[in-house]
C-alpha positions in Angstrom: 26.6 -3.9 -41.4 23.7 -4.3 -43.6 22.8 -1.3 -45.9 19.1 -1.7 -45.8 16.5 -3.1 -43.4 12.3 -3.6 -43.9 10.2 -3.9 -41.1 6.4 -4.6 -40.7 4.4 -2.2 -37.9 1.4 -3.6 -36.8 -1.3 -2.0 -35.8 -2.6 -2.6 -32.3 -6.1 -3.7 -30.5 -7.5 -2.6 -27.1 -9.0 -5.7 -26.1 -10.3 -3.8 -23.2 -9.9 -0.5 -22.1 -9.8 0.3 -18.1 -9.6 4.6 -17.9 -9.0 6.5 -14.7 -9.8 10.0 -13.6 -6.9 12.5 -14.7 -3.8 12.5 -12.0 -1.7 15.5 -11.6 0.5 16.1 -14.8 -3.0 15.8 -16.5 -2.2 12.3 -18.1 -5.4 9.4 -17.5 -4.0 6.2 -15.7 -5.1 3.4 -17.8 -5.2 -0.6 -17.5 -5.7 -2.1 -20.7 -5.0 -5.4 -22.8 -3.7 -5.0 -25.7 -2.5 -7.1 -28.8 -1.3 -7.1 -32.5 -3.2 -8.0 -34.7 -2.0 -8.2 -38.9 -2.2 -4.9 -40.3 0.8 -3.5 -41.0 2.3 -0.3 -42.4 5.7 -0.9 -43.9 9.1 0.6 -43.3 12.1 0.5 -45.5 15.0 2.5 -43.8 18.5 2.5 -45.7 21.7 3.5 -44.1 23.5 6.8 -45.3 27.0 7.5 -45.3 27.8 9.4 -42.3 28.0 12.9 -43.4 24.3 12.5 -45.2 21.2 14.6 -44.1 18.1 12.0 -43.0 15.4 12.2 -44.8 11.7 10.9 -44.6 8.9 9.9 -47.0 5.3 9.0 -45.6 3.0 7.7 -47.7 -0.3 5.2 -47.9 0.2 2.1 -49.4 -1.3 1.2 -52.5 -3.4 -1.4 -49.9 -4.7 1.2 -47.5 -8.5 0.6 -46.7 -9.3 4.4 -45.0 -6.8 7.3 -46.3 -6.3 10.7 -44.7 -4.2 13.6 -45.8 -0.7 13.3 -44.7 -0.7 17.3 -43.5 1.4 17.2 -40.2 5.2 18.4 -40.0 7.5 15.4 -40.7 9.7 16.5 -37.9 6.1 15.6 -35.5 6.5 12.0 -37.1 6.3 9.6 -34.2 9.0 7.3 -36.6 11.3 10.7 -37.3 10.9 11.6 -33.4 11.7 8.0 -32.7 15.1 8.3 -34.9 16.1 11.2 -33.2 15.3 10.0 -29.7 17.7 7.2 -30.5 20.4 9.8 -32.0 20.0 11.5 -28.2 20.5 8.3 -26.8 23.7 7.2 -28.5 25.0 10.6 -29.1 26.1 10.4 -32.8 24.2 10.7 -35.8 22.9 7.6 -37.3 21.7 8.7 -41.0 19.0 6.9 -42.8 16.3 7.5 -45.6 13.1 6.4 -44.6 10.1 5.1 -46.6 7.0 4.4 -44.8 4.0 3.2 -46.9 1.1 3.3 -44.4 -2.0 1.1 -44.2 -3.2 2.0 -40.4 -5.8 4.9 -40.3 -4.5 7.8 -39.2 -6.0 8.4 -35.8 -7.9 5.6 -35.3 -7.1 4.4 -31.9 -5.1 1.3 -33.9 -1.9 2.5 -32.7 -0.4 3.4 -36.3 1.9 6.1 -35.7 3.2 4.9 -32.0 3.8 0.9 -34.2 5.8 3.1 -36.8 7.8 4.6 -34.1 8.6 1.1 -32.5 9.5 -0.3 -36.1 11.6 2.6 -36.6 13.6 2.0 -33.2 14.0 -1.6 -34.3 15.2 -1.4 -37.7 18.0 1.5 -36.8 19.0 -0.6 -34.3 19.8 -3.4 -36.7 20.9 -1.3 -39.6 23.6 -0.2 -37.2 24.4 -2.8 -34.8 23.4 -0.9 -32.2 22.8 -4.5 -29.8 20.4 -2.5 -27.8 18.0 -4.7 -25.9 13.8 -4.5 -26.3 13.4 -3.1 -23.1 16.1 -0.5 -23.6 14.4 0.6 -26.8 11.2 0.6 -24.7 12.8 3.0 -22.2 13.8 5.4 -25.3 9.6 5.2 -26.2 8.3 6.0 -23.5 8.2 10.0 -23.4 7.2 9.8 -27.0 4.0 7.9 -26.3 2.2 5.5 -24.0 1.4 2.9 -26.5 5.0 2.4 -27.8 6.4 0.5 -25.2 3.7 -2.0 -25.8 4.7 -2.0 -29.5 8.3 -2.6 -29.0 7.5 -6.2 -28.2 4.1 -6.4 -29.3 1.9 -9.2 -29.2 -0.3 -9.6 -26.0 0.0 -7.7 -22.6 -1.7 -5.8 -19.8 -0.8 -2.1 -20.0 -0.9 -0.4 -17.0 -0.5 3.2 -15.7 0.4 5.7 -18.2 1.7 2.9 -20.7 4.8 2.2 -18.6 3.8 -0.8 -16.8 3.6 -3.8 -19.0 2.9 -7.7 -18.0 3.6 -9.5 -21.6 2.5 -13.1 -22.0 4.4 -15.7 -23.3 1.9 -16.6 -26.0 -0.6 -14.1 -28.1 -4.2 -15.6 -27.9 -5.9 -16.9 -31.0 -7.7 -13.5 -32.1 -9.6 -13.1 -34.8 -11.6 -10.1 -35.8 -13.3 -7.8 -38.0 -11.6 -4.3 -38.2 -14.3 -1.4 -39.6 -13.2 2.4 -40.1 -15.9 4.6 -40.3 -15.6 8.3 -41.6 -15.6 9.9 -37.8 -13.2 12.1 -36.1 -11.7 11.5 -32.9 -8.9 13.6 -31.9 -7.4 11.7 -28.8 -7.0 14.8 -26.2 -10.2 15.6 -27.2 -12.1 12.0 -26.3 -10.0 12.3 -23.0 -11.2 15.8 -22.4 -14.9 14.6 -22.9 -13.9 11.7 -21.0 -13.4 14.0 -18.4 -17.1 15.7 -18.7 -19.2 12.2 -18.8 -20.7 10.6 -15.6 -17.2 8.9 -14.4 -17.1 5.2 -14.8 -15.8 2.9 -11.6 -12.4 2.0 -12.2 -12.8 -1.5 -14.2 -8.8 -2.3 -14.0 -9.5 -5.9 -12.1 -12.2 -6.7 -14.8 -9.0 -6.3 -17.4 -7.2 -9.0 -15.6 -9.8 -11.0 -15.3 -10.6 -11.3 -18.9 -6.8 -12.7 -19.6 -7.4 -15.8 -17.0 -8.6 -18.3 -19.7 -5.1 -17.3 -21.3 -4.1 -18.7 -24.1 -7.8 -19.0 -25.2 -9.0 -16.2 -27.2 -11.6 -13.3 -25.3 -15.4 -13.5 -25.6 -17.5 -11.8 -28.2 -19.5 -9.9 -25.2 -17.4 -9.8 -22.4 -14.8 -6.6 -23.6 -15.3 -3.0 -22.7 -13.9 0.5 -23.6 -14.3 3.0 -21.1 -13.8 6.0 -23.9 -16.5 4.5 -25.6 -19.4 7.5 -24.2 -16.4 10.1 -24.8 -15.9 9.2 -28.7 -19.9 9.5 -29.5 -19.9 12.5 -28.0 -17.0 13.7 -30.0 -18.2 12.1 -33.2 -22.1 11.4 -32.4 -22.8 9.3 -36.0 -20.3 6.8 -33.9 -22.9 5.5 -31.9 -25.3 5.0 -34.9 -21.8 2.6 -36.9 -21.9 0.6 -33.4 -25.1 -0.5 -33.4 -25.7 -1.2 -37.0 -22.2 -3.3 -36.9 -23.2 -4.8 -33.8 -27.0 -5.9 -35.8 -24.4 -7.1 -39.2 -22.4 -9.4 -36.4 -25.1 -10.7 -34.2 -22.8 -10.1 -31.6 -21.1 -6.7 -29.9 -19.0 -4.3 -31.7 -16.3 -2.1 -30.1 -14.2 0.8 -30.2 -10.7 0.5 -30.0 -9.0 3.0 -28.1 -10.3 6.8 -28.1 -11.6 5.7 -31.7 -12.6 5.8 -34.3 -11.9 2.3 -35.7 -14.2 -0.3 -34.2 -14.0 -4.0 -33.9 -16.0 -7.1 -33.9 -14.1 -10.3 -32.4 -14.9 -13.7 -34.5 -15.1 -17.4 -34.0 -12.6 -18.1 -37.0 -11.2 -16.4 -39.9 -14.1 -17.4 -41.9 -16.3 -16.2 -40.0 -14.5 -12.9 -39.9 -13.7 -13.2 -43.6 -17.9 -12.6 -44.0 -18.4 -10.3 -42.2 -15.8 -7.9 -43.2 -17.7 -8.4 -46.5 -21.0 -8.1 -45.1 -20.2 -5.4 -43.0 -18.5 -3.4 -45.7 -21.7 -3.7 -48.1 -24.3 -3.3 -45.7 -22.7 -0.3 -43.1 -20.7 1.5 -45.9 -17.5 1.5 -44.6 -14.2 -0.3 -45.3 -13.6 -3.7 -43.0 -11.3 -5.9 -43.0 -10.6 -9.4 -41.3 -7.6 -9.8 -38.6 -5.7 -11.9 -36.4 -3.4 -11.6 -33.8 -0.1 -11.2 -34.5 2.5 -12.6 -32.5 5.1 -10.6 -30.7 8.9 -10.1 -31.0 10.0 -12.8 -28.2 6.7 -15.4 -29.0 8.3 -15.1 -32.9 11.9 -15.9 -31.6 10.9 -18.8 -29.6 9.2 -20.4 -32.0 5.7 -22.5 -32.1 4.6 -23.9 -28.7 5.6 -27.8 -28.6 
C-alpha cells in the first residue's frame, strides 16, 4: 500500500453553456460541454496510521496567476468534504494529511474546488486500495456538486441536467486557449439568482450538441455561448467592459466560463495563444495564461489514437 500519492486537478472549461429556468428543488437544469484544459492545482495526500486525526493544508502555489484569501472553514473544503464522503461510503476511517497548493482562482467558474474534490476521491482511493471504479466515485460526487462528476473522468463531455447526466467522448478535442482572470466577483448563487431576473433565454441545449458534431476537431472561435453571460455583468458590471476589450486584443470573441469570472479566448495554436496571453496581459491588465485541453482519465489509459 503506498504511503503517499500526488495528483494533478485540472481546472475545467464550459465550452458552451445551455441554462434552464429553475425546477422545483430550486437547482437550474443545465446542458453544457465541458473539457480540461492544463491548469492544475496540486495534491499531495499521505497515508496516516489508523488511529491519526486528518488533517488539511490549502494553500496557492508559488505559480498561481489570480490569488484570493483562503478564509472559508476547512471542514466546507470541497476536497475535505470529498474525504469524508468517501469515509461515509466505506464506513471506516481512512486518515490522510493533505497538502493542496492551488493555482485555479477561487471562484472563477474554472471548476477549482469541484477538480480538487475529484483529485481527492482519486488519490484516497489509490492510497488505500480502495478498487473503487470512476463511476462509483462519480456517484459519491454528486451531492457535493454538479461539476464533480465531470471531473472524475475529465476530459471532454456533454453535461446534462443538474451535472448527473454525462455523454464522455472517447477523445478530448485539440483545444487551445487563452485563459484571463479579471478582478470581478461572481458568487455562483448569485449569477443564478440574476439569471433568474434577466429576459429568459430559449433553451439552447440542441445548439450544445451540435457544436460537438465535427468531433474530434476543435470548436470555433465564434460559434460558443454562455447563457450566464448577461447574469455575471450584472453581478460584476466592469465584466462586460474585460469582454469586449479582450475580445478587440484577440480579433475574435471572448467568453465567460461558467457563472464567471474567468473568461476565455479559443486559439488556432499554442502560439497563437502563447501571444496573446502576453498581449492580453499587457494591454487589459489582468493575468492570462495559455491552455490546452487536457485529456481525461480513460483517453490517458488508452493511450495515443493509432
Amino acid at each position: 500500500m503506498p504511503e503517499k500519492v500526488t495528483a494533478q486537478a485540472p481546472a475545467k472549461l464550459n465550452l458552451a453553456l445551455a441554462v434552464g429556468p429553475r425546477e422545483k428543488g430550486g437547482m437550474h437544469p443545465i446542458c453544457s460541454w465541458m473539457i480540461t484544459v492544463d491548469l492544475y492545482d496540486e495534491l499531495e495526500v499521505t497515508r496516516l496510521e489508523a488511529d491519526r486525526f486528518s488533517r488539511y493544508a490549502v494553500l496557492w502555489h508559488e505559480d498561481a496567476r489570480r490569488r484570493s484569501d483562503i478564509d472559508w472553514s476547512i471542514r466546507n473544503d470541497l476536497a475535505v468534504r470529498a474525504h469524508l464522503a468517501l469515509e461515509d461510503r466505506v464506513r471506516r476511517r481512512l486518515p490522510v494529511q493533505l497538502k493542496l497548493e492551488k493555482r485555479i482562482p477561487v471562484g472563477g467558474g474554472l471548476g477549482g474546488g469541484s477538480s480538487d474534490a475529484a483529485a481527492m476521491l482519486h488519490a484516497i482511493n489509490e492510497l488505500f486500495e480502495l478498487a473503487l471504479a470512476d463511476d462509483e466515485l462519480a456517484e459519491i460526487a454528486t451531492p457535493l456538486g454538479s461539476d464533480i462528476p465531470f471531473l472524475v473522468h475529465g476530459g471532454s463531455a456533454i453535461v446534462e441536467g443538474l451535472g448527473n447526466r454525462l455523454a464522455r467522448h472517447d477523445r478530448t478535442p485539440p483545444v487551445h486557449a487563452v485563459l484571463a482572470f479579471p478582478e470581478a466577483s461572481c458568487p455562483t448563487a448569485r449569477v443564478y439568482s440574476l439569471f433568474d431576473e434577466v429576459a429568459a433565454e430559449p433553451w439552447r441545449g440542441d445548439a450544445v450538441h451540435a457544436l460537438t458534431a465535427a468531433m474530434p476537431q476543435p470548436p470555433p472561435a465564434d460559434g460558443l455561448f454562455n447563457d450566464l453571460t448577461r447574469a455575471a455583468i450584472r453581478a460584476a458590471p466592469q465584466l462586460e467592459e474585460h469582454l469586449a476589450r479582450l475580445s478587440e486584443v484577440a480579433e475574435r470573441p471572448a467568453h465567460l466560463s461558467g457563472s464567471g469570472s474567468s473568461l476565455f479566448v479559443i486559439c488556432d495554436d499554442p502560439l497563437q495563444a502563447e501571444f496573446l496571453a502576453e498581449s492580453a496581459e499587457r494591454t487589459c491588465g489582468f493575468p492570462a495564461l495559455a491552455v490546452q485541453a487536457a485529456p481525461g482519465r480513460a483517453e490517458r489509459a488508452a493511450g495515443p489514437p493509432a
